[in-house]
C-alpha positions in Angstrom: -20.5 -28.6 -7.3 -22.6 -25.9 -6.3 -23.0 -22.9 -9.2 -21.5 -20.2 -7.2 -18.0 -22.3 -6.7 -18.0 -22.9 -11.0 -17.3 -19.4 -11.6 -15.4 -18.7 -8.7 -11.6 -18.0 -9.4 -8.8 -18.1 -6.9 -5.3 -16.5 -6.7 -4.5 -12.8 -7.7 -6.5 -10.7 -9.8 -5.0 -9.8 -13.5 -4.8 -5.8 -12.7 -2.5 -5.6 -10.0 0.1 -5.2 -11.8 -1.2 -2.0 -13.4 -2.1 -1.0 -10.1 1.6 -1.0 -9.0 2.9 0.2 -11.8 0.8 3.4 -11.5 1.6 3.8 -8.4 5.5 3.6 -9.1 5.2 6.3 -12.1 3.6 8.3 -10.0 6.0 8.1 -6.8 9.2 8.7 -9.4 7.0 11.7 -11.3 6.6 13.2 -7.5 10.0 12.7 -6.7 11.3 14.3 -10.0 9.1 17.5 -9.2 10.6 17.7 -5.4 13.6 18.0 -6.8 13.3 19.7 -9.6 11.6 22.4 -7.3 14.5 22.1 -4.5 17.5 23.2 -7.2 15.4 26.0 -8.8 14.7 27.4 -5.5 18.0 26.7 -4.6 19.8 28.4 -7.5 17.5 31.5 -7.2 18.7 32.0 -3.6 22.6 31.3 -4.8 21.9 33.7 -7.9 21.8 37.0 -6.0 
């Protein structure tokens, strides 16, 4: 068994997970703000 090969680990590494689930909150926190931003503009114009 050659040194490099011991320490070697195969498969998926531990943080994706995190990864995703940042990139989730931050889709839904962007998403929130759209429309959040759409019906306050949209009452504004509908208020006059």
């Amino acid at each position: 068994m050659n040194i490099k090969e011991k320490g070697k680990k195969n498969g998926v590494p531990p943080y994706t997970n995190l990864v995703n689930l940042k990139s989730n909150t931050m889709k839904n926190t962007l998403q929130r703000y759209y429309i959040f931003r759409n019906l306050q503009t949209f009452l504004q114009e509908n208020s006059v």
